[in-house]
NUKOL-557040 format. One record per residue: residue in one letter; x, y, z of N, C-alpha, C, O, CB in turn. Coordinates in steps of 0.1 Angstrom, whole numbers, padded with zeros to 4 digits, always signed. Glycine has a CB too. Layout:
AXYZXYZXYZXYZXYZ...
END
This chain:
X+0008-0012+0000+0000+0000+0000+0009+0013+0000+0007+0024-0005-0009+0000+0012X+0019+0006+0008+0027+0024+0010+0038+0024-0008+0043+0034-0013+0044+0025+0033X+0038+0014-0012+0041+0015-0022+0035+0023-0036+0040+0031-0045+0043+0005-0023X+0026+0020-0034+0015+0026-0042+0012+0038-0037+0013+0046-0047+0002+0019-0043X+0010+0045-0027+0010+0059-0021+0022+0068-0031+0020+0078-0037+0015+0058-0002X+0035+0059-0030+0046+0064-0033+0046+0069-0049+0051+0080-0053+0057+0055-0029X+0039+0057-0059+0036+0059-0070+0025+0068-0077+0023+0071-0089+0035+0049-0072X+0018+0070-0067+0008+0082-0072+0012+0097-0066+0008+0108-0071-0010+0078-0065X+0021+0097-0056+0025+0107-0054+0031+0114-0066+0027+0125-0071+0031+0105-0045X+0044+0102-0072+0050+0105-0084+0046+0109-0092+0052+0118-0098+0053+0098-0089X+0034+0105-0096+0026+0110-0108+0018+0120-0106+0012+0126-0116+0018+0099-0114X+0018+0124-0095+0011+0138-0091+0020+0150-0096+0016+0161-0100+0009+0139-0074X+0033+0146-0095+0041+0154-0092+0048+0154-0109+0053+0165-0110+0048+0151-0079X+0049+0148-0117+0053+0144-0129+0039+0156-0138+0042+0162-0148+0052+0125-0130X+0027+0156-0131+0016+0162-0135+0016+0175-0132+0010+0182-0141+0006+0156-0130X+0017+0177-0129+0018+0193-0117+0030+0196-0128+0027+0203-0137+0023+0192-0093X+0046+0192-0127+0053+0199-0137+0052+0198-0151+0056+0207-0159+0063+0198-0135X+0046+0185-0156+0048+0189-0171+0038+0203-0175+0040+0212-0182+0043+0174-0182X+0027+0199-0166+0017+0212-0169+0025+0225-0169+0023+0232-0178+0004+0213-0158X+0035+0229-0159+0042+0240-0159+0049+0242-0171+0048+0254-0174+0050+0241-0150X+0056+0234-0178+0067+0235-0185+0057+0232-0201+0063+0228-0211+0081+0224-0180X+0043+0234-0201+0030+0228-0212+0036+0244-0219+0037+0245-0231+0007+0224-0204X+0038+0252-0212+0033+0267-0223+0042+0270-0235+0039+0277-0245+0033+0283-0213X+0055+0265-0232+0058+0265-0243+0066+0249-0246+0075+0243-0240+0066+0279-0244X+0058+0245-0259+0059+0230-0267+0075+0226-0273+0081+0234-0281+0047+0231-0283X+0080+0217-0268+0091+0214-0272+0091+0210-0287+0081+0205-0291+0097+0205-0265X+0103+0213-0296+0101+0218-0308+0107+0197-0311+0116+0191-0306+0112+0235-0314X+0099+0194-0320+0100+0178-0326+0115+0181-0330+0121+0171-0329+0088+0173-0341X+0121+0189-0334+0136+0186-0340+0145+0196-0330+0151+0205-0334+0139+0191-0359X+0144+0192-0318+0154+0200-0306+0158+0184-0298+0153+0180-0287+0142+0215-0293X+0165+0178-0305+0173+0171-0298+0180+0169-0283+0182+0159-0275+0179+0171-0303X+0183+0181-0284+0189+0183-0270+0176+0184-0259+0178+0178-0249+0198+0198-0270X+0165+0190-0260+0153+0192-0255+0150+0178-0256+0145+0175-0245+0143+0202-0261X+0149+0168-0262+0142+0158-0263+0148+0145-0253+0142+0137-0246+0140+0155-0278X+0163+0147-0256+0175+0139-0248+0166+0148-0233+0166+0138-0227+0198+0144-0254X+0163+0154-0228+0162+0158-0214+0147+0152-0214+0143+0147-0203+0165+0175-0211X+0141+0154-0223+0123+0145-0221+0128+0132-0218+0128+0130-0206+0110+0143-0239X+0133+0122-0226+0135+0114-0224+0144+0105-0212+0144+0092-0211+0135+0114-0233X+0152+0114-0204+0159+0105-0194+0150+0112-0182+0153+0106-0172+0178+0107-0193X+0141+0123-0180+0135+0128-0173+0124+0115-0170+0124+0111-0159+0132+0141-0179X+0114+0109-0180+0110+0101-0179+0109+0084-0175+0101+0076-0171+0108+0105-0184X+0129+0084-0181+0135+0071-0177+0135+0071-0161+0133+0061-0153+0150+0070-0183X+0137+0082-0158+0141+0087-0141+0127+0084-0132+0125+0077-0122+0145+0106-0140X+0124+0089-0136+0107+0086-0134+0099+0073-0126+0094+0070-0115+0101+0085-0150X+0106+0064-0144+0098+0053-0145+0111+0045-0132+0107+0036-0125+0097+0046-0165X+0124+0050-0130+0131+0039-0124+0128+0040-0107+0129+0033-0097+0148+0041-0128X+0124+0055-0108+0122+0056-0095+0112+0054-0086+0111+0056-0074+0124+0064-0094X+0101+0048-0098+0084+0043-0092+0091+0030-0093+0091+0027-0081+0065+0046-0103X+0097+0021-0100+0099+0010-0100+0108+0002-0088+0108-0010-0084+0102+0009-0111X+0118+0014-0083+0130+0009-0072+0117+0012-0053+0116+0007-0042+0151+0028-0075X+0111+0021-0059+0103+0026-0047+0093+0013-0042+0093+0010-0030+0095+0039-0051X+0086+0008-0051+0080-0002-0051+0083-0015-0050+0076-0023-0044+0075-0002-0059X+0096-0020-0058+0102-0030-0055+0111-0029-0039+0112-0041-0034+0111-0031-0068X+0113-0024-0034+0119-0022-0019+0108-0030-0011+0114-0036-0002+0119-0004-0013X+0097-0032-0010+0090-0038-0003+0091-0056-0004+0086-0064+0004+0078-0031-0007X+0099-0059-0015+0103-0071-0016+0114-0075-0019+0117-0081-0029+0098-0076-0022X+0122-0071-0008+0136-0075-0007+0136-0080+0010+0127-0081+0018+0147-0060-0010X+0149-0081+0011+0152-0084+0024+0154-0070+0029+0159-0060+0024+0164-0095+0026X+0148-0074+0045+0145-0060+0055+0167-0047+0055+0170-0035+0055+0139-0071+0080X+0174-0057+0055+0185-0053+0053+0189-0045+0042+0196-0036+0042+0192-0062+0053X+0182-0050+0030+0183-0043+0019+0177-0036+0014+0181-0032+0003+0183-0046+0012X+0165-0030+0021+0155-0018+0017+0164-0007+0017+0168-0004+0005+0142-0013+0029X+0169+0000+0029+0177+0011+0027+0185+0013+0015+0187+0025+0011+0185+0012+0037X+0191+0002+0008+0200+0006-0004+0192+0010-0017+0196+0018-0027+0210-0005-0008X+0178+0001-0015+0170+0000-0026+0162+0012-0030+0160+0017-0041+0162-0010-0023X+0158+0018-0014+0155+0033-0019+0164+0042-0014+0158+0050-0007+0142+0039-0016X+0175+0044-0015+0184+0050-0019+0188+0053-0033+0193+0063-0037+0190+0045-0013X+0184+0041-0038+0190+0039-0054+0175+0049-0058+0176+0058-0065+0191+0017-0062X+0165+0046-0053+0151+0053-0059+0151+0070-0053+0142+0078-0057+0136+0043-0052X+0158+0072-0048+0160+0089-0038+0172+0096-0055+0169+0106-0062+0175+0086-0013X+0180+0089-0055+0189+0094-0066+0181+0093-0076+0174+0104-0076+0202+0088-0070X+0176+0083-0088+0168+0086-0094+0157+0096-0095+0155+0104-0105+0165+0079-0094X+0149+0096-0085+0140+0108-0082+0145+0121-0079+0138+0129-0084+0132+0106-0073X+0156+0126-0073+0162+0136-0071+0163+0141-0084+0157+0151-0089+0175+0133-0063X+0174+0132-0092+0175+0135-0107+0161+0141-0117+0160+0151-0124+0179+0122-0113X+0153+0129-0115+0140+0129-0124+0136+0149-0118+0135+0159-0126+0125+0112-0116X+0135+0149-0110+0131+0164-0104+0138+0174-0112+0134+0181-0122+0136+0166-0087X+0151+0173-0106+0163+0186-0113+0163+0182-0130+0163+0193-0135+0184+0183-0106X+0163+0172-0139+0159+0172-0155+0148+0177-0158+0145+0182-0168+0158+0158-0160X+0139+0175-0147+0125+0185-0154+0128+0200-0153+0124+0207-0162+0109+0183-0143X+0134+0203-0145+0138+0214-0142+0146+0221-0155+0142+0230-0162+0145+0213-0130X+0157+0213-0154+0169+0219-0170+0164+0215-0184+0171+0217-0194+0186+0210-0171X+0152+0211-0183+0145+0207-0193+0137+0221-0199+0138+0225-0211+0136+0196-0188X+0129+0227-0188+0122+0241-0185+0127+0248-0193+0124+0252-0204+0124+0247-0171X+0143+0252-0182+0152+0259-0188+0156+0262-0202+0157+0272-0208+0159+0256-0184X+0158+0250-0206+0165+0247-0219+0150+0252-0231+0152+0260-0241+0172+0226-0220X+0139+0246-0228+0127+0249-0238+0127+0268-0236+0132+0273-0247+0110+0238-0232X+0123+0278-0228+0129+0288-0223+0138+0297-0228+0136+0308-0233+0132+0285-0215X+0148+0291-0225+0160+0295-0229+0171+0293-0240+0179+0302-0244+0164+0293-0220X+0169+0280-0245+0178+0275-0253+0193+0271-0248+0204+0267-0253+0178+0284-0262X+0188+0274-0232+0205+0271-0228+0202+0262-0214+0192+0266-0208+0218+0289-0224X+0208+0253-0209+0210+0250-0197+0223+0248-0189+0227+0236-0192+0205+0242-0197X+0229+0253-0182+0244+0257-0183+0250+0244-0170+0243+0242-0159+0248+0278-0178X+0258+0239-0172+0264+0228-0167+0262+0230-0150+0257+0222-0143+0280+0228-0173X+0268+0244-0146+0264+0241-0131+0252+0238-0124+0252+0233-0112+0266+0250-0125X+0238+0240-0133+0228+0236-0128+0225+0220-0124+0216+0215-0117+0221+0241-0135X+0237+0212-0134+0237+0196-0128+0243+0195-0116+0240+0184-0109+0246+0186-0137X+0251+0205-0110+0258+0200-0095+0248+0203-0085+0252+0203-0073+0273+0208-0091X+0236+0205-0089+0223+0204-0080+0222+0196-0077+0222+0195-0065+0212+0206-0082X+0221+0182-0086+0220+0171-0087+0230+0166-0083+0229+0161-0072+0216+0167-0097X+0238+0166-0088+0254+0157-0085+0259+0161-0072+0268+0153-0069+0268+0161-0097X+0257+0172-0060+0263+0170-0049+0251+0161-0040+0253+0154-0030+0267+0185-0042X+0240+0163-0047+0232+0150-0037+0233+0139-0041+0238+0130-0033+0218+0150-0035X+0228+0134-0056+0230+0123-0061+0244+0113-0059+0243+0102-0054+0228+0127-0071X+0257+0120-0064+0267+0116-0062+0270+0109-0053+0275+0098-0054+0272+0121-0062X+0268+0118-0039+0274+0113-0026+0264+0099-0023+0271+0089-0020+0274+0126-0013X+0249+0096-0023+0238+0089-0022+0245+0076-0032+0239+0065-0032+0223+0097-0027X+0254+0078-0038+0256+0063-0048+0266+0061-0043+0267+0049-0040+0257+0063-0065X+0272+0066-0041+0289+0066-0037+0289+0060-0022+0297+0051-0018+0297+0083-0036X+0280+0064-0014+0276+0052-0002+0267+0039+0002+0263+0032+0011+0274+0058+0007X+0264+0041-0015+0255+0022-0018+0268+0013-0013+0266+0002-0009+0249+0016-0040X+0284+0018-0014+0294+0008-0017+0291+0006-0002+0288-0006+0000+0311+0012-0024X+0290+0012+0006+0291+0011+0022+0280+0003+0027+0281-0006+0035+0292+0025+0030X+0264+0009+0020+0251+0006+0024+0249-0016+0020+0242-0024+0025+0240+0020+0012X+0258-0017+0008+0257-0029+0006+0266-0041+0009+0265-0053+0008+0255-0029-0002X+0277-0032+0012+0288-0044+0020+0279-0043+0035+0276-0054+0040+0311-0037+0022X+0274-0033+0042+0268-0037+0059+0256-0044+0059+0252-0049+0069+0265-0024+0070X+0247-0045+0044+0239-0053+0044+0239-0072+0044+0230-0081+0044+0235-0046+0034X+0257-0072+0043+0257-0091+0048+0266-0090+0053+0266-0101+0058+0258-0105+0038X+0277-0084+0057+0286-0083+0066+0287-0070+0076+0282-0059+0074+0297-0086+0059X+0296-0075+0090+0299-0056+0094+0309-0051+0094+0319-0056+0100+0295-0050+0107X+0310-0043+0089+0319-0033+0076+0323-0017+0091+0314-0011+0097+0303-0026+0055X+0336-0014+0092+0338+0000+0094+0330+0008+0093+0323+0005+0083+0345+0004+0089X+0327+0019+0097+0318+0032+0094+0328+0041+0087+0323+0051+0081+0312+0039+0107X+0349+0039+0088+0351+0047+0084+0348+0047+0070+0349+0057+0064+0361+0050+0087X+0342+0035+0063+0341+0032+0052+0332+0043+0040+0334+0047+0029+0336+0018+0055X+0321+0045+0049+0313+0054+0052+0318+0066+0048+0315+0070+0036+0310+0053+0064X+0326+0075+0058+0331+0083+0062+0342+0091+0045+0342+0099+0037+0336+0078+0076X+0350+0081+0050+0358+0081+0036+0356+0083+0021+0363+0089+0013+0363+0071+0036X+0341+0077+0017+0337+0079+0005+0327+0086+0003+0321+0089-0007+0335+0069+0000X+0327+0088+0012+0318+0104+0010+0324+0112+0012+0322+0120+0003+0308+0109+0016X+0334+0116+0020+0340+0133+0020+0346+0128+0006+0341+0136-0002+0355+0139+0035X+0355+0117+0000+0359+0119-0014+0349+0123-0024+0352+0127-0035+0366+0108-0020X+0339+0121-0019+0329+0120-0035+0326+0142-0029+0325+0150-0038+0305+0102-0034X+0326+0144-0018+0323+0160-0018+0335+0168-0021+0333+0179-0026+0318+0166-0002X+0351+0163-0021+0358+0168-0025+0357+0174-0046+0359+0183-0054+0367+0159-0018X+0353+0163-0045+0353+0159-0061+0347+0167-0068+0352+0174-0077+0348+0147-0064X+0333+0166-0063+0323+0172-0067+0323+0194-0062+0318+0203-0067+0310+0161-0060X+0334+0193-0048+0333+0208-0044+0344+0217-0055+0342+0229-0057+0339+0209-0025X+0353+0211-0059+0364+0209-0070+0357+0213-0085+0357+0224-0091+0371+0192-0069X+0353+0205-0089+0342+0205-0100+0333+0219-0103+0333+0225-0114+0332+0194-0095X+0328+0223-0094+0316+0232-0091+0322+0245-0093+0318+0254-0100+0309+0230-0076X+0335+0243-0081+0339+0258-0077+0343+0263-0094+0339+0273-0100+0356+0258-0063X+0355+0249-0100+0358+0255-0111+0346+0261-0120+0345+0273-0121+0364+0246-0118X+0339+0254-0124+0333+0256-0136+0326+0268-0132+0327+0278-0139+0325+0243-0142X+0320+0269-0123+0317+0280-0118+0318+0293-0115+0310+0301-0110+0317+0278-0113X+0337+0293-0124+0344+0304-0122+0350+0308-0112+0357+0318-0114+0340+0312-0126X+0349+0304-0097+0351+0307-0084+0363+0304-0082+0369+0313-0077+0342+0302-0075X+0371+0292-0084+0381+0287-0089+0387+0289-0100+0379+0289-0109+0381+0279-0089X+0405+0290-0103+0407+0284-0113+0401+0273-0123+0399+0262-0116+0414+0281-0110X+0397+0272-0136+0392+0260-0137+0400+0249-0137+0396+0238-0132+0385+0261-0147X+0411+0251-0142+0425+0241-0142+0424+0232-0127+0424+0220-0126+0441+0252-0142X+0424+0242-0116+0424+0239-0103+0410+0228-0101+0409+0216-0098+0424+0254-0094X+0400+0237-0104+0388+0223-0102+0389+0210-0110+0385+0199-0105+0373+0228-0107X+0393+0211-0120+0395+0197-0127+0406+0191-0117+0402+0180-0113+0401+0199-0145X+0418+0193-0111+0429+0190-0108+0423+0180-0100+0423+0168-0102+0438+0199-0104X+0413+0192-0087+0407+0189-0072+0393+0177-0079+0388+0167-0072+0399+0210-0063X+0390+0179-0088+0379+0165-0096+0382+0154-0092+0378+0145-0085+0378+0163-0113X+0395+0156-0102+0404+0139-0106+0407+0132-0092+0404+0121-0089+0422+0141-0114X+0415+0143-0086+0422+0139-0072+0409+0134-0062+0413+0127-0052+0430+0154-0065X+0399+0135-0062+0381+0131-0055+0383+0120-0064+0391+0111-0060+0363+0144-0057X+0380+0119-0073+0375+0109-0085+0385+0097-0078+0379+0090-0071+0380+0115-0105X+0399+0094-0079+0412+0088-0077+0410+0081-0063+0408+0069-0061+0426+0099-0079X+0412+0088-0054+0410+0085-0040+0396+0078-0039+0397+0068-0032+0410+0098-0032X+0385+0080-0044+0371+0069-0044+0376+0057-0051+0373+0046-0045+0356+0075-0054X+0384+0057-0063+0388+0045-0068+0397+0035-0063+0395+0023-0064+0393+0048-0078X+0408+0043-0055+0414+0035-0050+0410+0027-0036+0416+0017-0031+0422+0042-0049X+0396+0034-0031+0387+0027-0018+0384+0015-0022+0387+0004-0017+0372+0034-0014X+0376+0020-0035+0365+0009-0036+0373-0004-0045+0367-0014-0049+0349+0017-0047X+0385-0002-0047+0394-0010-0056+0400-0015-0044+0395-0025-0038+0403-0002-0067X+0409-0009-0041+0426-0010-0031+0421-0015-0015+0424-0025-0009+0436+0009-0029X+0410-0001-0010+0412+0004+0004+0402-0005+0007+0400-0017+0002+0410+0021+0008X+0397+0000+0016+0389-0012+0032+0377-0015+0024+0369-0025+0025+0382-0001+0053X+0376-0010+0018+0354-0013+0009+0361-0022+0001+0355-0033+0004+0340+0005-0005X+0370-0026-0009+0372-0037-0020+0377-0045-0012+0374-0056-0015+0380-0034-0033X+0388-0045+0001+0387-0055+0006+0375-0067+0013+0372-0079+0015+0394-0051+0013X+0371-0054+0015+0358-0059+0028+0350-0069+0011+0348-0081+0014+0344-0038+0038X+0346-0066-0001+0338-0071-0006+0347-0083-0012+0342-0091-0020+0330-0062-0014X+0355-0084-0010+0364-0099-0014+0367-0110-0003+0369-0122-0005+0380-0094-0019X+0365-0104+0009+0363-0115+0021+0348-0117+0024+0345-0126+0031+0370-0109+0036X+0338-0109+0019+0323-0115+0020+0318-0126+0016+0307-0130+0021+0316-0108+0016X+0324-0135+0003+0323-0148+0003+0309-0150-0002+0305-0162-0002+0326-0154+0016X+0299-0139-0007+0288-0134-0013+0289-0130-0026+0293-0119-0029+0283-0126-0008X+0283-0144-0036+0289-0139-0052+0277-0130-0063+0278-0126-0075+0294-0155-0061X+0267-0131-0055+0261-0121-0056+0266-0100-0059+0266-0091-0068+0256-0125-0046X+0269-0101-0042+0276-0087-0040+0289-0088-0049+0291-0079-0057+0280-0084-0023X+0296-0096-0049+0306-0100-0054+0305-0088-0070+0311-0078-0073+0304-0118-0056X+0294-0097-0077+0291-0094-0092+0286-0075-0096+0287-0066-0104+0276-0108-0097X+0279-0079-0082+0271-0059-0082+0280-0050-0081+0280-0039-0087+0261-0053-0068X+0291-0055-0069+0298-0042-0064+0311-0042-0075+0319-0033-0074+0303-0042-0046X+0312-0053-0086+0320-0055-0095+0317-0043-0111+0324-0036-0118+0319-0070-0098X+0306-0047-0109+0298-0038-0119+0299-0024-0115+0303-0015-0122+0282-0043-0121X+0294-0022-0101+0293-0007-0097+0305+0001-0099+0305+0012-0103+0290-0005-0084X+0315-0007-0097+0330-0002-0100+0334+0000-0109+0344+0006-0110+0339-0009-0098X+0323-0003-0121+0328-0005-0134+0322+0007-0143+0325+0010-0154+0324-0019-0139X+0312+0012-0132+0302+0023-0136+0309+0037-0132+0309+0048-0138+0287+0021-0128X+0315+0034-0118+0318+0049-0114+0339+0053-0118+0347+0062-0117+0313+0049-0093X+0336+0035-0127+0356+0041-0140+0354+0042-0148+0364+0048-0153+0370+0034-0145X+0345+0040-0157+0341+0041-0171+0331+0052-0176+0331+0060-0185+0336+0028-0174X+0320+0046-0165+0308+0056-0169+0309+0073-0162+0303+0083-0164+0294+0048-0162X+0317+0070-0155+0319+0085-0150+0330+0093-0154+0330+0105-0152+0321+0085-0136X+0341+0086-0161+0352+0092-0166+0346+0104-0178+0353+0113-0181+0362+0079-0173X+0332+0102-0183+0325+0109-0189+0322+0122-0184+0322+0130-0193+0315+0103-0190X+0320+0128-0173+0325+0141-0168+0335+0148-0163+0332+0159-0158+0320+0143-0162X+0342+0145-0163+0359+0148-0162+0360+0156-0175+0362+0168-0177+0371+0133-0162X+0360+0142-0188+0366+0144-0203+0354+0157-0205+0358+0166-0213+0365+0127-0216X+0344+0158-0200+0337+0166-0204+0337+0184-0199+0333+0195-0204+0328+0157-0201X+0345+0180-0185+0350+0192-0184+0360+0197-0189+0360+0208-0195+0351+0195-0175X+0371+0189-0188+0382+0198-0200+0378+0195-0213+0388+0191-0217+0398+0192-0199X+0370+0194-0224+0370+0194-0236+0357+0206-0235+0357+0215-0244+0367+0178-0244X+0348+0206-0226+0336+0215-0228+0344+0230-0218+0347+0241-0223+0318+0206-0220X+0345+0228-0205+0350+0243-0200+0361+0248-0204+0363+0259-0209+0352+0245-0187X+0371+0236-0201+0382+0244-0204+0392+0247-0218+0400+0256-0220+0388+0240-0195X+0387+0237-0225+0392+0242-0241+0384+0243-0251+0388+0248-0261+0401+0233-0248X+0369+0240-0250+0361+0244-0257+0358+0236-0268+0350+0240-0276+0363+0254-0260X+0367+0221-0270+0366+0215-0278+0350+0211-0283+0346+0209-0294+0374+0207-0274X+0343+0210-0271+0328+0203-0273+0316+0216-0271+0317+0224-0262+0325+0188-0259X+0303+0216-0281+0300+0226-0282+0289+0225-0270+0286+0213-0268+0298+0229-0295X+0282+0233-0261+0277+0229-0254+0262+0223-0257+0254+0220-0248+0279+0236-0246X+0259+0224-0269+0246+0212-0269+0251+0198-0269+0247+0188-0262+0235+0212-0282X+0260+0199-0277+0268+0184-0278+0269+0175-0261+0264+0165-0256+0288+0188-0286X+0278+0184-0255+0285+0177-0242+0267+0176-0234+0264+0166-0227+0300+0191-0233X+0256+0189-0235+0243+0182-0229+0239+0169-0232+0238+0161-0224+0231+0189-0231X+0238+0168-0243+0235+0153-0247+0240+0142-0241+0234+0135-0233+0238+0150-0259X+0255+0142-0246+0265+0136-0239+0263+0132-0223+0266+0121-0218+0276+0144-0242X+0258+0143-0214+0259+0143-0197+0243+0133-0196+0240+0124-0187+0258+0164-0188X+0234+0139-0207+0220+0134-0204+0221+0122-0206+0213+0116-0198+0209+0140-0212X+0230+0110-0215+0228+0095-0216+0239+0089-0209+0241+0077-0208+0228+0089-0232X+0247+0101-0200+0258+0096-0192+0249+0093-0182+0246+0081-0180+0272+0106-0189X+0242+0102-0173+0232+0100-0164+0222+0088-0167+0219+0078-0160+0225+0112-0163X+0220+0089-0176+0208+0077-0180+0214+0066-0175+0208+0061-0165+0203+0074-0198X+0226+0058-0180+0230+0052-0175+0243+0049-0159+0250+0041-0153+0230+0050-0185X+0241+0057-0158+0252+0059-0147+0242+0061-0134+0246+0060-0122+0263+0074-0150X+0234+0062-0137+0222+0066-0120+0212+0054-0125+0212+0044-0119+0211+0087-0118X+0204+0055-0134+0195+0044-0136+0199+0028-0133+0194+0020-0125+0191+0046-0149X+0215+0025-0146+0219+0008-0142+0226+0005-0129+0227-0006-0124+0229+0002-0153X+0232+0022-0124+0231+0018-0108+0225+0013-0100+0228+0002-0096+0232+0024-0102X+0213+0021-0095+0200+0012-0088+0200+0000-0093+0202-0010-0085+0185+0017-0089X+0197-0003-0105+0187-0015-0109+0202-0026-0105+0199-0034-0096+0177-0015-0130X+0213-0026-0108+0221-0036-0108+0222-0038-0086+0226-0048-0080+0237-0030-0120X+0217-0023-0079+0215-0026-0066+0203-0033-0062+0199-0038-0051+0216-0015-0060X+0196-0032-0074+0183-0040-0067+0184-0056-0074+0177-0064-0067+0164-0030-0073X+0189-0062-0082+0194-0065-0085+0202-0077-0073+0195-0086-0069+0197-0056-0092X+0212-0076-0070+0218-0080-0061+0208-0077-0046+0212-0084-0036+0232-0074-0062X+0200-0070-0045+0192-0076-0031+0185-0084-0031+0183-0091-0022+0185-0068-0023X+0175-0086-0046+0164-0096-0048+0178-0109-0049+0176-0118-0041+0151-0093-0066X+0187-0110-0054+0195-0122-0053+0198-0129-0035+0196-0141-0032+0210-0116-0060X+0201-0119-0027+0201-0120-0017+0189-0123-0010+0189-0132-0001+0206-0112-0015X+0177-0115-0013+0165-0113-0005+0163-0137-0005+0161-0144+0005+0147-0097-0018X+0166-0142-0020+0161-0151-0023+0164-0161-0015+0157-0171-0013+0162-0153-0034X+0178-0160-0010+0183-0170-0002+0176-0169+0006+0169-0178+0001+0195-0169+0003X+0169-0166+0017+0165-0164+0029+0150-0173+0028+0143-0175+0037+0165-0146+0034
END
């Protein structure tokens, strides 16, 4: 029941803004407008689905599950938003994603913690550690592009956040901790997740130095580019977390 509460809320609220953003019609050949319809709604759909699915997992694993559905929706929110903008304006300018990305970010970045204590018990510095890296990263990021910083300097202060998370979830106490858990489940998730936040995220880095700081990429191009980076980088996150809890939930 409270699942369904959660799903009509959604759609209340999906209702209430498209009507806002109804007055002026996104143009059939605005690509870039349409890349933001469309992961706006992916977001949507993942986040009625992670919200709902939480009710059938194991009690251990709810918290990660909507967690994974808090980022999605967070997102789904702020894309409606730069969506607005962009129909409006014609522009939506990069800092308006670190709306998203200082909440979102940090909320994924401690699934690594939320799902190693969900079958074993794990440090809290574990905790501790990957999140101040994921705020470094992201405070680095912001300041630059933002102009508040050097931009050189924020990319520097990016990588150096970016590097230090890698080396946790790789090297430090969280990749240990998930190689003595002896759960090939977690095993496979937190393999993948790893695989999302070196590959799939290396996508905003390259994107700040080719889009702020040399100008290589024009900025509709690099929107596009951020909008199917998100699509997949927040969406196959959750689902590969929910994912590994229904695996788990099954044993029991």
């Amino acid at each position: 029941m409270k699942a369904i509460k959660i799903l009509a809320l959604a759609l209340v609220l999906i209702g209430a803004t498209t009507a806002a953003n109804a007055a002026i019609p996104l143009p059939a050949d605005d690509y870039v407008g349409i890349s933001f319809w469309v992961i706006s709604m992916g977001m949507l759909a993942a986040t009625a689905f992670l919200f709902m699915e939480q009710a059938h997992v194991a009690v251990q694993w709810r918290k990660s599950v909507n967690v994974a559905g808090l980022v999605t929706g967070i997102a789904f929110i702020n894309y409606m938003y730069m969506r607005g903008v962009w129909v409006e304006t014609g522009d939506a300018p990069t800092v308006y994603r670190y709306i998203d990305w200082l909440i979102t970010v940090p909320l994924q970045l401690i699934q690594f913690y939320l799902i190693l204590s969900a079958v074993r018990k794990v440090n809290s510095n574990i905790f501790w550690r990957i999140l101040i890296g994921s705020l470094v990263m992201l405070g680095g990021g912001y300041l630059g592009e933002a102009g508040h910083i050097i931009p050189t300097l924020g990319l520097i202060i990016w990588i150096a956040g970016w590097i230090f998370i890698l080396y946790e979830i790789f090297s430090g106490e969280a990749g240990k901790a998930v190689a003595k858990s002896g759960n090939k489940a977690l095993v496979t998730a937190y393999g993948s997740l790893r695989m999302i936040v070196t590959i799939g995220w290396a996508i905003y880095p390259l994107g700040y130095l080719f889009g702020s700081l040399t100008g290589g990429i024009d900025a509709n191009t690099l929107n596009v580019i951020y909008n199917l980076a998100d699509f997949v980088n927040k969406i196959a996150f959750g689902l590969i977390i929910w994912t590994c809890a229904v695996a788990n939930s099954s044993r029991r």
